[in-house]
N, C-alpha and C positions, 0 to 999 in steps of 0.2 A: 638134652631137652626132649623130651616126649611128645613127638607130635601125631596129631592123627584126631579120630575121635573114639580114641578108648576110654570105658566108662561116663559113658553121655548114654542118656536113656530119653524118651519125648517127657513127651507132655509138657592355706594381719593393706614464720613470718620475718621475715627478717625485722628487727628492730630497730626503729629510726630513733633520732636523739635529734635536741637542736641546738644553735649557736652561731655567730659567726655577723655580718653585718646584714641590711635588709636586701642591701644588692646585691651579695653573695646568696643570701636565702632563696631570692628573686630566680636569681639564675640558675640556681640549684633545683628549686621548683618547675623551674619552665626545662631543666635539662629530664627529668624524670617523666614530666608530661610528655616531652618530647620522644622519649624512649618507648613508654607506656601502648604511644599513638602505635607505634613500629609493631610492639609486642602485638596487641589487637589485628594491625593491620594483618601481621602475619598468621594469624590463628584463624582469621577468616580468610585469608586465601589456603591456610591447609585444607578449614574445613570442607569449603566448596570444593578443591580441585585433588582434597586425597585420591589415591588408587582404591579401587574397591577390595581391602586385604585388611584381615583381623589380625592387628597385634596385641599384644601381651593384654590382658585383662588387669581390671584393680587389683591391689591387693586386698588376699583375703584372710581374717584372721581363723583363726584356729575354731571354729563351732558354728562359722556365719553359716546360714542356709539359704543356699542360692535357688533361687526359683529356675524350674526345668518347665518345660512344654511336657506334658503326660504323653507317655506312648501307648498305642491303643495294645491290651494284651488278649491271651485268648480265650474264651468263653467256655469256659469247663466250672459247671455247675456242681457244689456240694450238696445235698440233700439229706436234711436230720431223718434217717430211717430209726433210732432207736428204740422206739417203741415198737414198731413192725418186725424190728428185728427181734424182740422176745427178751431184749435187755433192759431190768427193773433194777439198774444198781443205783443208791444212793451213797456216798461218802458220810460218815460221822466220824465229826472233830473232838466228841466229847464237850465242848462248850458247853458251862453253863452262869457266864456272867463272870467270873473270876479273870479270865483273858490270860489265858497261861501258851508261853510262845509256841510251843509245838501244835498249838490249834488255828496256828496262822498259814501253815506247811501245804496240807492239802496232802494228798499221794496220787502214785502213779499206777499206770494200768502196764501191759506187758500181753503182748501176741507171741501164740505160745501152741504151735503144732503139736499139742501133748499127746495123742494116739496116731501121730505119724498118719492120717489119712490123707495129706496133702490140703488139707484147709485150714487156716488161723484160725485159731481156737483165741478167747479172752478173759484176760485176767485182772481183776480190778485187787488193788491193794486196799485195806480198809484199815481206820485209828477205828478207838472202842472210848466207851466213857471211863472216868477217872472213875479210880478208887474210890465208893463211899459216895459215888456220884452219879450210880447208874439206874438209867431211866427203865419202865416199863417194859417187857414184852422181850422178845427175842435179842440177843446180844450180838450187836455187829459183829460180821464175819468178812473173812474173803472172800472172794468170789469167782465161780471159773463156769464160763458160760462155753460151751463147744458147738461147735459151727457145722451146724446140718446138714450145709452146701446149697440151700434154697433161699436164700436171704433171712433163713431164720437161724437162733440162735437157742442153747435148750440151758439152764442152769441147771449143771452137775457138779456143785459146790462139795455137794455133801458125800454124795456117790465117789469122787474122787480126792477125798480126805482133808477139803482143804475148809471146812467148817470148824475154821479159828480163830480164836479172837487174841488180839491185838493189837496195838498202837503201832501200824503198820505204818510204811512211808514208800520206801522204792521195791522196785524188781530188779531181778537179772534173771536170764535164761542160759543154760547150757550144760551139755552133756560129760558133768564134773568125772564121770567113771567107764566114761564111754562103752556104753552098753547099747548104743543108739539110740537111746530114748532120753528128750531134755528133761532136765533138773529144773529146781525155780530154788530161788534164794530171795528172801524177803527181809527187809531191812525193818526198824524202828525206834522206837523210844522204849525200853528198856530189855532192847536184847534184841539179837535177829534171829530168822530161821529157815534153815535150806530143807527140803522138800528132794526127798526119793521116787523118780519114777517108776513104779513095779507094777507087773501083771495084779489086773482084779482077780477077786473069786469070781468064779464065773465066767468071765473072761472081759475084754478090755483093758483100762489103764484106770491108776489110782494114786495116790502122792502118801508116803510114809514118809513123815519126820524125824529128823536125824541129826539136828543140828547138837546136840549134846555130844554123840561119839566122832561127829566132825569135827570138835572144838571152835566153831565160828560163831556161836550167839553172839563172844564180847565180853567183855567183864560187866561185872553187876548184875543184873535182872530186874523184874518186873517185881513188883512188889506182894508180897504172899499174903492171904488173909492173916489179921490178928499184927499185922508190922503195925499197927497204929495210924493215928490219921493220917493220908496220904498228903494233904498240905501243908505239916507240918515236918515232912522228909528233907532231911538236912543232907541224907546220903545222896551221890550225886547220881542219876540215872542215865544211861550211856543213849545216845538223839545220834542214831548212822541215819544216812540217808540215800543217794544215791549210791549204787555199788554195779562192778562191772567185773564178766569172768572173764581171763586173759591167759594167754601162757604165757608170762614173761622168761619164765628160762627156756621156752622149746623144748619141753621135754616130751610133749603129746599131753600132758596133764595141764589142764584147768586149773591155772589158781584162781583167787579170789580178792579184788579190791574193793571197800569199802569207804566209801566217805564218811566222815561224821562232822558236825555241824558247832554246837559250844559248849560248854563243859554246861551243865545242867541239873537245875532241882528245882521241885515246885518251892520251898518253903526260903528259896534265896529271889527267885522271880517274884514270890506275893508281896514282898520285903522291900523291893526297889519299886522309885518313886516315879510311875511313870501314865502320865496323863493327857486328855487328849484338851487343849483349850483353858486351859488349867483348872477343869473340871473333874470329868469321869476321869476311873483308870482304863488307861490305853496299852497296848502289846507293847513288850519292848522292845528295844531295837539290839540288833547282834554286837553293838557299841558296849553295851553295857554287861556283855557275859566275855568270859572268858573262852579263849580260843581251845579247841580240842585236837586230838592225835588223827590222820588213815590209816587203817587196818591194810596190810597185804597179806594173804593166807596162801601157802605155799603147799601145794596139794602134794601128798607123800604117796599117793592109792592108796588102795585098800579101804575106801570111804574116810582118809582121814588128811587131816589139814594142820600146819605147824603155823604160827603166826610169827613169823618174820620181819614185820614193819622194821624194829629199829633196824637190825643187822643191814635190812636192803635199802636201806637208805629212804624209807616214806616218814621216819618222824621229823618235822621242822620246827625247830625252835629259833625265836630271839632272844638275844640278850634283854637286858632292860636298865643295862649300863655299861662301861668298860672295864669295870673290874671284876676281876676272878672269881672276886665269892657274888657276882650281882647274880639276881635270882633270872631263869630263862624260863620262857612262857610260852606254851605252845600257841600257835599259830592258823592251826586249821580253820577255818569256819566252810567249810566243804557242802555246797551242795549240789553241784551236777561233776560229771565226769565224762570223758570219751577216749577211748582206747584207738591208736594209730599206731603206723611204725612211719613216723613224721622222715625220718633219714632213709629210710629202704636200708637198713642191714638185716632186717631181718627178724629181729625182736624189738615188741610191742612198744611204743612211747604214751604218757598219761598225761593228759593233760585235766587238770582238775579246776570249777570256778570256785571262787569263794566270797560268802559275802560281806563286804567293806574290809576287808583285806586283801593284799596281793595274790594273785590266781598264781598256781605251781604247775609249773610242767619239769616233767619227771623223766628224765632221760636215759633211757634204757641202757648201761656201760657194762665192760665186764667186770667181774667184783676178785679182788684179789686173793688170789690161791684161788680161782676156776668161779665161775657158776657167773651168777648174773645179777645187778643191783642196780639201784637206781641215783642219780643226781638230780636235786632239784635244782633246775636253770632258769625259772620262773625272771629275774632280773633281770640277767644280758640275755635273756633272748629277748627278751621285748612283751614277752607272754602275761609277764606279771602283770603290768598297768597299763590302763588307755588311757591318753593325753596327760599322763606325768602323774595320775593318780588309781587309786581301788575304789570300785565300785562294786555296788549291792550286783553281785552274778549271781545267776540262779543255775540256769540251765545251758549248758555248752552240748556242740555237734561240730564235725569235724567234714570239709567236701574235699575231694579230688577232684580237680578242674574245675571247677565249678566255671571257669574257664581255659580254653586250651592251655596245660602247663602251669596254671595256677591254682594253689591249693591253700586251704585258712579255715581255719575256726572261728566260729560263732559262739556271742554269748549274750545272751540274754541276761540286761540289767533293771533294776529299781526305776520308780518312778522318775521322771526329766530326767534320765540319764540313756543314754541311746543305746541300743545294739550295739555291743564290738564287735569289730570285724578283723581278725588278724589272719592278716594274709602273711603266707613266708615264703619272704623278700631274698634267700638266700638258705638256700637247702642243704649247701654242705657246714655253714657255720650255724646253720638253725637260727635264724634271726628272723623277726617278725615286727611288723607294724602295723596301726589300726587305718584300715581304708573304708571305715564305715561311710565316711562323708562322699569321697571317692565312688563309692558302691549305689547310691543311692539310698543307704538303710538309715545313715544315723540321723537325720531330721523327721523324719516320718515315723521314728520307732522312738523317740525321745519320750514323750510323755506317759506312754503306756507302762504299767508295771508287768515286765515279763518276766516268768516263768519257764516255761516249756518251751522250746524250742528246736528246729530238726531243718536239717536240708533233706529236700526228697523230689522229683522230679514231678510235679504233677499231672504235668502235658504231656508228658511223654515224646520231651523235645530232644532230649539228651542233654539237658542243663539242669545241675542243683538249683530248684529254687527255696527261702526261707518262711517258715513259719515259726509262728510266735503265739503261744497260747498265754491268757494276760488277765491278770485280776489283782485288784489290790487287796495287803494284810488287813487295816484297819477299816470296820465296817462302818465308823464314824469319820470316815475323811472327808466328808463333804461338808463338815459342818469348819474344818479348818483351812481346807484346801477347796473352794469352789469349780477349778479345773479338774478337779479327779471325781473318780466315783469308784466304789468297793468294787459292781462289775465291769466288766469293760470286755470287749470284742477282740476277738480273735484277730491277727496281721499276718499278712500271706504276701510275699515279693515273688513276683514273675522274675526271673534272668531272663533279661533280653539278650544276653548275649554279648552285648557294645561295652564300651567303656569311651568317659565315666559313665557313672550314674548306670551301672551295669544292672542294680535291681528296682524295679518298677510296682509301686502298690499295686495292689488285687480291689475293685471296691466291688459289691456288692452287687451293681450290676452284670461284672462280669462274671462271680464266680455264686452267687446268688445269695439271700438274707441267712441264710441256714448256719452258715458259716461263720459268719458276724454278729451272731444272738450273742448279747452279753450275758457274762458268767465269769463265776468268782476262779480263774483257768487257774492250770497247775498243772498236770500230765500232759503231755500229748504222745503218739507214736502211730508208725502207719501199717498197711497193709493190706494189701489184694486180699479183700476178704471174699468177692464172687467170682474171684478166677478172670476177669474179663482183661485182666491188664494196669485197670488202672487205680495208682493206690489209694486205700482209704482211709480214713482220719478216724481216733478215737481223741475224745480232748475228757479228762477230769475235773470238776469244780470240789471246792473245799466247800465242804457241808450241804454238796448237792450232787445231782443227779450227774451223771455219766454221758456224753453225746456220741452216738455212732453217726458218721459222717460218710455217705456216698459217693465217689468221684463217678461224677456219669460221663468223664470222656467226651468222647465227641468230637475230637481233634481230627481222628482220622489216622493220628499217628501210629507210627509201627511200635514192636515192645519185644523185649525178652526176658526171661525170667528163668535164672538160675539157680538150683536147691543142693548147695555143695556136699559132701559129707564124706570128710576126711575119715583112711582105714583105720583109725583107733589106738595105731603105733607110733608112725611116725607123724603123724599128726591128732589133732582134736577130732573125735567123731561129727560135733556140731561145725567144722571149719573156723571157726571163730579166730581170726586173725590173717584169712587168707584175701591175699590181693588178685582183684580180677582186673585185667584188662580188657578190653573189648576195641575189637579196630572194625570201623564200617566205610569202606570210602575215605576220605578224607578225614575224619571225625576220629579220634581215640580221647575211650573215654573209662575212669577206672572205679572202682570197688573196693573196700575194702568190709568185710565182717565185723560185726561189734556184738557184741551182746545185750550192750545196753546204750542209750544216747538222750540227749536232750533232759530235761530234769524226771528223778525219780522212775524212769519209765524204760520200756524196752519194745523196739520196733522188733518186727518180723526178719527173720535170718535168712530167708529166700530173699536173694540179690534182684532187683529190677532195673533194665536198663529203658531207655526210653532210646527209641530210633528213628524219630522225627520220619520222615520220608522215606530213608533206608528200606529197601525189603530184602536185604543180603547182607550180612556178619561175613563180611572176613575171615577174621581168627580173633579168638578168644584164648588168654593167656593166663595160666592160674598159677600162682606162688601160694602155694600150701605152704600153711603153717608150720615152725617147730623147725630145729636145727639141723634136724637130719631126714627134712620132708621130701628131700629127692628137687630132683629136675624139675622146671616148671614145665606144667600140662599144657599142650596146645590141642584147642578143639579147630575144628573146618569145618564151613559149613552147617555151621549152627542154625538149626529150625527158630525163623522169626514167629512171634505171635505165640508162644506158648509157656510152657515151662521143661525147662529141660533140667534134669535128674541125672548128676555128672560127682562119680563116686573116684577117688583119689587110684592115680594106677601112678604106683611106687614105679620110679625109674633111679636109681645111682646118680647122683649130681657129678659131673666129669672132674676129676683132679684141679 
């Protein structure tokens, strides 16, 4: 074990009958009155002369929502800077009345250090118009806005190569070739594409395209001028969506996983009968398409990637009978992801949602004759369904501790369907169950359609707390649903800390209207974007504007902020999969690296702790990534209130 502070740098009646003669009835009657009188007498001498001591409650069924007293939480204001801050992004769906399902998706944004200056830069994904369908004037692009460090923000979309169009959906960040500078990989509707970071002419940083000699676009593509009418395409087009870099074998190499959503074509979607009131045509639902394949890409160097999914065990099929020749069907409908090592051995576990199907968590094992693969255990862990059934998941995130020792994934569901909350109940058999009601989240998150979703500390208490970015698909639901509306507001849970009912609504007063502006959500992801500590919010709308969101603090609380960056051998140069510890007093609380979380989107890789009152860190414990990442690092002494810059110092793991 390496202790010291090498490489840290600052900054849920009985039935009567009758019979018998009248003076038997008589007496049978006056014996019951008689009884009756007893029973009363004694329930008011309980009542009067109980002890003052709470027993067992009624019983409660499985979804009842027991009303709680609000506890008061703490007053940290978000504040919409977007426009002050220099960001003019709009999202385009391509919409143009036909209502083709990929225009219900929305995409995500991704914080994205791309010139290593020490400030989160921002990446907004963009879809483009259809084939034969494209409007007026400039053709939606990406967009990659770099962060000044004065609350402004500059758009260098173009300058930095990423003026491209199309039908984009998520991000992922990380440094696939470890040269120390992040990579960006962009998912979509017919093909994806990962993004080179190289030296500009001139100087600076700039994004080369490469996902052809990578092998990761996907099968199919985008459709070429001259293929003929675009909605009359029978060929099917490949709909990824969220995707997350990982090293599932430890080798220092970044692979690459990918979700994708349902097997897909405009000219089978215009074809199905689906209507809102038995009127207009309405989106449809993931019910009616066929389920699709995850990609796992298994990074070789050299800029190149082998795709692995079947061999490592990511494709899932059902049968669709018992017999031998019955046809099997894939399974996916994938749309958020979060990468963990849920067992502590060491290599990564996946836990993917999907929507109205069973969610798969994918457990890391070793794969016979060496190397490393996966089992999907999505069933007997408990991962698969909440309360015996699959539910519309959009966006899943993953906390360590979120209370002392307890740790769980979040997922973010479809309309009346609440938040799951799988907490795990049992770490060496990986079992898990849903404590959303327990938690406080599943009655209060029930109605809203979410999307986005992330744990992230806003107070800087040292507790995950959940947010929930939320807009509905159909932009006519009000006309069949009077409880819903297309936008809807943003939900934010304070951790109190307690249990039950461990998380607490956020309203408006306390954390201000900014936050709560309704919109058609879809992204979210956070980040110290002005250095001050405390993290800030971007949230995405489908077919609208972008929101930068301020945390202005104010707590008082302490903070630290960690910028890992494993040596490029034995581990990932981006850290991505490294577990942080942190002990303060009393208080241990942990980390882990992701590259990607919550729907479509990618938070910031610089780790935040929040240390409530604390003004002294203990020790800080770091498990680098990768099988042969050595000794875990101990820091002492760790500078509170900054960022501290802690580059991997190789030690021999002892026999």
């Amino acid at each position: 074990m390496n202790v010291g502070n090498q490489g840290i740098t600052g900054d849920e009646g009985e039935r009567v009958t009758s019979g018998g003669s009248l003076l038997s009835w008589l007496g049978a009657g006056l014996a019951v009155l008689a009884v009756a009188a007893l029973v009363i007498a004694g329930v008011c001498l309980w009542y009067f002369q109980k002890p003052p001591t709470v027993g067992p409650g009624p019983k409660v069924e499985p979804g009842t929502l027991l009303e709680t007293k609000a506890v008061p939480v703490p007053k940290v204001r978000f504040t919409d800077v977007t426009q002050q801050a220099g960001i003019h992004f709009t999202h385009t769906n391509g919409a143009f009345g036909k209502r083709l399902l990929p225009e219900t998706m929305g995409a995500g944004a991704a914080f994205v250090d791309y010139d290593n200056d020490g400030k989160p830069d921002l990446l907004f994904v963009n879809s483009c118009y259809w084939p034969g369908h494209e409007e007026k004037g400039p053709a939606p692009t990406l967009a990659l806005y770099h962060n000044l460090g004065d609350g402004k923000f500059e758009d260098v979309t173009e300058a930095a190569g990423l003026a491209l169009t199309m039908y984009g959906m998520g991000a992922t960040i990380g440094d696939y070739d470890n040269d120390g500078w992040p990579d960006i990989f962009i998912t979509g509707v017919g093909g994806n594409r990962l993004f080179h970071n190289e030296p500009a002419p001139g100087g600076g940083r700039r994004f080369r395209e490469v996902t052809a000699d990578a092998g990761v676009g996907g099968p199919g593509g985008w459709p070429k001028p001259g293929d003929g009418d675009f909605l009359s395409r029978k060929e099917l087009l490949p709909f990824c969506t969220s995707a997350s870099f990982l090293d599932y074998d430890g080798d220092g190499l970044l692979d690459l996983f990918v979700c994708s959503y349902v097997t897909w074509s405009p000219d089978y979607d215009l074809h199905a009968n689906f209507n809102v009131a038995g009127e207009d045509r309405s989106f449809g639902p993931p019910t009616a398409f066929e389920g699709a394949q995850c990609f796992l890409y298994h990074n070789l160097g050299g800029g190149k990637f082998e795709d692995v999914s079947a061999k490592a065990g990511i494709q899932v099929f059902d049968k669709e009978g018992v017999d031998a020749a019955d046809r099997k069907r894939s399974v996916a409908k994938s749309l958020g992801v979060i990468v963990a090592d849920v067992d502590g051995d060491g290599y990564p576990d996946v836990i993917v949602s999907n929507d109205t199907v069973r969610n798969f968590f994918f457990h890391n094992v070793p794969a016979p004759g060496g190397g490393r693969m996966f089992e999907e255990i999505g069933y007997k862990s408990g991962v698969g369904y909440a309360e015996g059934r699959a539910r519309g998941a959009m966006g899943v995130d993953w906390a360590w501790d979120y209370r002392p020792g307890l740790h769980a994934a979040a997922i973010g569901n479809f309309a009346d369907e609440p938040d799951t909350f799988l907490c795990l109940d049992d770490a060496k058999r990986l079992r898990f169950s849903d404590h959303a009601l327990a938690e406080g989240v599943g009655g209060p998150s029930r109605s809203l359609l979410k999307f986005g979703l992330l744990f992230f500390d806003y107070d800087n208490d040292g507790r995950a707390d959940l947010l929930t970015c939320n807009g509905h698909v159909e932009p006519d639901i009000e006309k069949i649903r009077k409880s819903q509306k297309y936008k809807q507001p943003a939900q934010l849970f304070w951790n109190t800390g307690k249990q039950p009912g461990g998380f607490e609504p956020v309203t408006a007063e306390a954390a201000g209207p900014d936050l709560f502006k309704e919109m058609v959500g879809r992204g979210c992801a956070f980040a110290d974007v002005d250095g001050d500590g405390a993290l800030d919010l971007v949230l995405t709308g489908n077919g609208e504007a972008a929101r930068l969101l301020h945390n202005g603090g104010g707590t008082g609380h302490h903070w630290v902020r960690l910028n890992l960056r494993g040596d490029g051998v034995h581990s990932n140069r981006s850290a991505i999969g490294a577990r942080i510890v942190l002990e303060a007093g009393a208080v241990v609380q942990q980390r882990e690296i992701a590259a990607s979380r919550g729907y479509l989107s990618a938070s910031e890789l610089v780790v935040t702790f929040g240390l409530g009152a604390a003004t002294k860190i203990d020790r800080v414990t770091i498990r680098w990534p990768g099988r042969d990442a050595g000794a875990p690092q101990v820091l002492m002494d760790v500078a509170v209130d900054k960022v501290n810059t802690v580059d991997q110092v190789y030690q021999k793991s002892a026999p």
